[in-house]
C-alpha positions in Angstrom: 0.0 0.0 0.0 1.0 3.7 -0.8 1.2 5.7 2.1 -0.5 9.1 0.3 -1.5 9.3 -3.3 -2.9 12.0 -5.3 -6.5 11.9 -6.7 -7.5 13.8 -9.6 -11.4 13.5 -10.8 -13.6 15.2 -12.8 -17.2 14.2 -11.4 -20.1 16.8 -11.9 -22.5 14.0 -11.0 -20.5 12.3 -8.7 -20.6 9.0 -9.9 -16.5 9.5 -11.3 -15.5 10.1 -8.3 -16.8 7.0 -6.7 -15.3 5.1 -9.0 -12.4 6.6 -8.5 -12.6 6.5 -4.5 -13.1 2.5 -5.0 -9.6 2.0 -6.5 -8.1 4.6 -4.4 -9.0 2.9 -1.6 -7.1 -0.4 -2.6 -3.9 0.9 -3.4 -3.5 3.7 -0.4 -4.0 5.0 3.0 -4.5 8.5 2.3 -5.6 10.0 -0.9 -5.0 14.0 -1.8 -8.2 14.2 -3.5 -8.1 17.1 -6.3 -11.3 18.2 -7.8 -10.6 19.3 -11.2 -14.6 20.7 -11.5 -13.1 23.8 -9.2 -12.8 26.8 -10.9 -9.0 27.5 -9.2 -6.0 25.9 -10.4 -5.9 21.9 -9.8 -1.4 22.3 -8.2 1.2 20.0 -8.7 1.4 16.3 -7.7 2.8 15.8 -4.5 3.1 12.1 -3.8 5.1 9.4 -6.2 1.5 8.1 -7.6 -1.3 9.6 -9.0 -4.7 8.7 -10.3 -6.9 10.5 -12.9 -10.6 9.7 -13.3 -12.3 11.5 -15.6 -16.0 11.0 -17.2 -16.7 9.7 -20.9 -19.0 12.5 -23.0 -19.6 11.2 -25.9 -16.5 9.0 -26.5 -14.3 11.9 -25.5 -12.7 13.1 -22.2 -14.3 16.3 -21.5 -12.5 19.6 -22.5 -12.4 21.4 -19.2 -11.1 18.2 -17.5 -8.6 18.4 -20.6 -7.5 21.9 -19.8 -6.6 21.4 -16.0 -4.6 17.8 -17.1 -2.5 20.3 -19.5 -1.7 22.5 -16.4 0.5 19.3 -14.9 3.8 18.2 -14.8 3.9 14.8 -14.5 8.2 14.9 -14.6 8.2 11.1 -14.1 5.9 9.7 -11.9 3.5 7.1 -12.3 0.0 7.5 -13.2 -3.4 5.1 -13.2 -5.8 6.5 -15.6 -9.7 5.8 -15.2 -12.7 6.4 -18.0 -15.8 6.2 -16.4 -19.2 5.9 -18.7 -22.3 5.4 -18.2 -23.0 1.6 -19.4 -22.7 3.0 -23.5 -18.9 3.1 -24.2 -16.0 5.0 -24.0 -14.3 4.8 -27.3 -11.4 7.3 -27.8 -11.6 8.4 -24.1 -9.3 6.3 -22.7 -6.6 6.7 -25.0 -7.0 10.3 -25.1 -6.4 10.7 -21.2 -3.4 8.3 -21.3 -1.7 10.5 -24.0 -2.6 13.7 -22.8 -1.1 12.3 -19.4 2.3 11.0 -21.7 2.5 14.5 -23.0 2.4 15.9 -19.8 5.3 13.6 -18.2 3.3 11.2 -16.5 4.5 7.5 -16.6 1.4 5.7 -17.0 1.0 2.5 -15.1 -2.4 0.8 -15.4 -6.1 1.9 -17.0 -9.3 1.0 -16.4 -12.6 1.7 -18.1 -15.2 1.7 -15.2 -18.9 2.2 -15.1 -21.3 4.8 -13.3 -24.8 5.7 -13.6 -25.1 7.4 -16.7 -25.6 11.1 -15.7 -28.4 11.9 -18.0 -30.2 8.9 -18.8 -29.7 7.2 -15.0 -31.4 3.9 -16.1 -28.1 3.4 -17.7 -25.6 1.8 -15.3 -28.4 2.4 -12.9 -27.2 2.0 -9.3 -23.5 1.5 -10.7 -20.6 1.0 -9.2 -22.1 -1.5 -7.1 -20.5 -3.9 -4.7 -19.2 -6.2 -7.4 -17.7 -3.3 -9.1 -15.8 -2.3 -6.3 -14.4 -5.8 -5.4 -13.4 -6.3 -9.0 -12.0 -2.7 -8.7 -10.3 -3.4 -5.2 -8.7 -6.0 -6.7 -7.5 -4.3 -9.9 -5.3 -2.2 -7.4 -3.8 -5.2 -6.0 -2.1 -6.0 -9.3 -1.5 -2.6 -10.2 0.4 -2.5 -6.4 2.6 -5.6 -7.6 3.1 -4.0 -11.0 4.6 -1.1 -9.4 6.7 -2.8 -7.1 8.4 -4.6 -9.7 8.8 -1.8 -12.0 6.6 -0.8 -15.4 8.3 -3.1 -17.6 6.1 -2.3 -20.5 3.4 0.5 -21.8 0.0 0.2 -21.2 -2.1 -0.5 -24.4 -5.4 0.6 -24.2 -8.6 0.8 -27.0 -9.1 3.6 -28.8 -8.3 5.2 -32.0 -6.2 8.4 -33.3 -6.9 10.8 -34.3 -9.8 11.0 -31.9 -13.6 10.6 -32.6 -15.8 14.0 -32.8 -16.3 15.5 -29.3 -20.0 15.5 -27.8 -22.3 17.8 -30.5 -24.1 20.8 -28.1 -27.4 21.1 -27.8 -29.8 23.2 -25.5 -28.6 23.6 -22.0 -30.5 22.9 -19.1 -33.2 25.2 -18.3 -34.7 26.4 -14.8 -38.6 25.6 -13.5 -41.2 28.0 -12.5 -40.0 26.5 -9.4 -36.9 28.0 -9.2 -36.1 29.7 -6.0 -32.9 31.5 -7.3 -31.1 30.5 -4.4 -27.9 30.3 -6.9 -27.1 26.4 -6.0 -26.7 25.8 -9.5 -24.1 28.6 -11.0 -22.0 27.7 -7.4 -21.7 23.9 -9.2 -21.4 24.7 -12.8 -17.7 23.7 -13.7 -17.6 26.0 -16.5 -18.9 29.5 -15.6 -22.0 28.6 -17.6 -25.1 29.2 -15.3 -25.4 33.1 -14.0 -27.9 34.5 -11.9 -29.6 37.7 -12.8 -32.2 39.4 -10.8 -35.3 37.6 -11.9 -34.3 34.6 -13.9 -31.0 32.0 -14.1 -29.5 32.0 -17.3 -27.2 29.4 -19.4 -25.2 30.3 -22.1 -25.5 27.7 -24.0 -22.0 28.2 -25.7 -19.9 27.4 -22.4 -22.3 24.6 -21.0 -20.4 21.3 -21.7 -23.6 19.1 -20.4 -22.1 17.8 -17.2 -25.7 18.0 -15.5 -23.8 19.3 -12.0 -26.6 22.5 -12.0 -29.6 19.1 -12.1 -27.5 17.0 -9.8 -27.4 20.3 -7.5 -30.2 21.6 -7.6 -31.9 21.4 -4.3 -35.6 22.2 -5.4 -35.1 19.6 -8.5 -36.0 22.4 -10.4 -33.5 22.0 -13.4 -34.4 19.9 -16.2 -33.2 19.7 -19.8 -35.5 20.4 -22.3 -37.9 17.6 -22.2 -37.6 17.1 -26.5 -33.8 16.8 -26.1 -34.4 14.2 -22.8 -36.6 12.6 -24.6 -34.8 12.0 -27.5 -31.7 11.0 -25.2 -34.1 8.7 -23.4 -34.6 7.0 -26.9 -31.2 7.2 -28.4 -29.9 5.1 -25.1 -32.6 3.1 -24.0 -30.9 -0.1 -26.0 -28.3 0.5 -23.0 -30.5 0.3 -20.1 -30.8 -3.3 -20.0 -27.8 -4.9 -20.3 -24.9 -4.6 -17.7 -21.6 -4.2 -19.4 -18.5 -5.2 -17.2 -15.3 -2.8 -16.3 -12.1 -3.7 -18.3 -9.0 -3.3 -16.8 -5.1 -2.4 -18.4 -2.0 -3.9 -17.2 
């Protein structure tokens, strides 16, 4: 076990971080948890190992998650790289996070793909990670801890294809209820500056909203909602992933 390790995550939802938390968990007795979703600058590794979860939007890692990796210097150390998705795929994530990580310094040393509830459609991975997730995750970190011990011998080949897949199309942001108390719980959790409060209504801009769904996940009068064509379209579009439970792979 690693005494302390550093924790870097993406999770607007929450369900990246506890992914991430599981393997964490396994591999160390203290974790220097990082939230990249803050608005100030995500500092420097301080430990000899650290671990990157990020979330899957549409095959891709997202671009403000992206932006803080690029602040890094990785000068050496070894790095675990997660892509967590919500029971679709993750395509080109993956392998974008790993070499963005490379670039940066970082020596990586194991990947997993891991599954979450799926942040918009939550039938999708519903109630994921569950218990055998964890254990299979626990485990992971087990042979990740005897990888390092003995040294990274070789790279870590994981799926994906470059140059990268198309990054997640926009569409309308999320919009507030005549319910809406204005109590500004939403534009405190919007990762990218999106969400501003004016004196009688909340306003998106629909240019800097990446989709992340942290203002809905926030909200506590449950009074954001995306447009209800776009969920239901969403709702369609992934409902052939709501009923079968796809299994997290794991990169040595």
């Amino acid at each position: 076990m690693y005494t302390t390790i550093d924790f870097y995550y993406f999770s607007p939802t929450g369900g990246t971080k506890k992914a991430g938390e599981s393997f964490c968990r396994g591999i160390a007795e203290h974790v220097r948890s990082v939230d990249l979703c803050l608005r100030a600058n995500a500092g420097q590794p301080q430990s000899s190992l650290a671990v990157f979860a990020v979330p899957v939007y549409g095959g891709r890692i997202p671009t403000l998650a992206a932006e803080k990796l690029h602040q890094l210097d990785g000068n050496g150390i070894s790095a675990v790289t997660l892509a967590v998705y919500g029971n679709r795929a993750y395509e080109d994530a993956l392998l974008e996070l790993n070499q963005l990580l490379e670039k940066q310094g970082f020596q990586i040393a194991a990947s997993a793909a891991l599954l979450a509830q799926h942040s918009i459609v939550p039938e999708a991975g519903a109630g994921r990670p569950d218990e055998k997730d964890q254990a299979q995750t626990h485990a992971f970190a087990q042979k990740v801890l005897e990888k390092l011990k003995n040294g990274i011998a070789h790279p870590v080949n994981v799926p994906g294809n470059f140059p990268y897949k198309d990054g997640m199309k926009k569409s309308a942001p999320p919009l507030s209820l005549s319910s809406c108390s204005q109590c500004g719980t939403c534009a405190a959790a919007c990762p990218a500056g999106a969400v501003k409060m004016t004196k009688h209504t909340v306003q998106t801009d629909p240019q800097a909203c990446i989709l992340c769904m942290a203002c809905i996940k926030a909200c506590p009068q449950q009074a954001r909602i995306l447009p209800p064509p776009m969920q239901q379209v969403l709702n369609e579009k992934l409902a052939p992933f709501t009923k079968d439970r796809r299994e997290n792979e794991y990169f040595l």
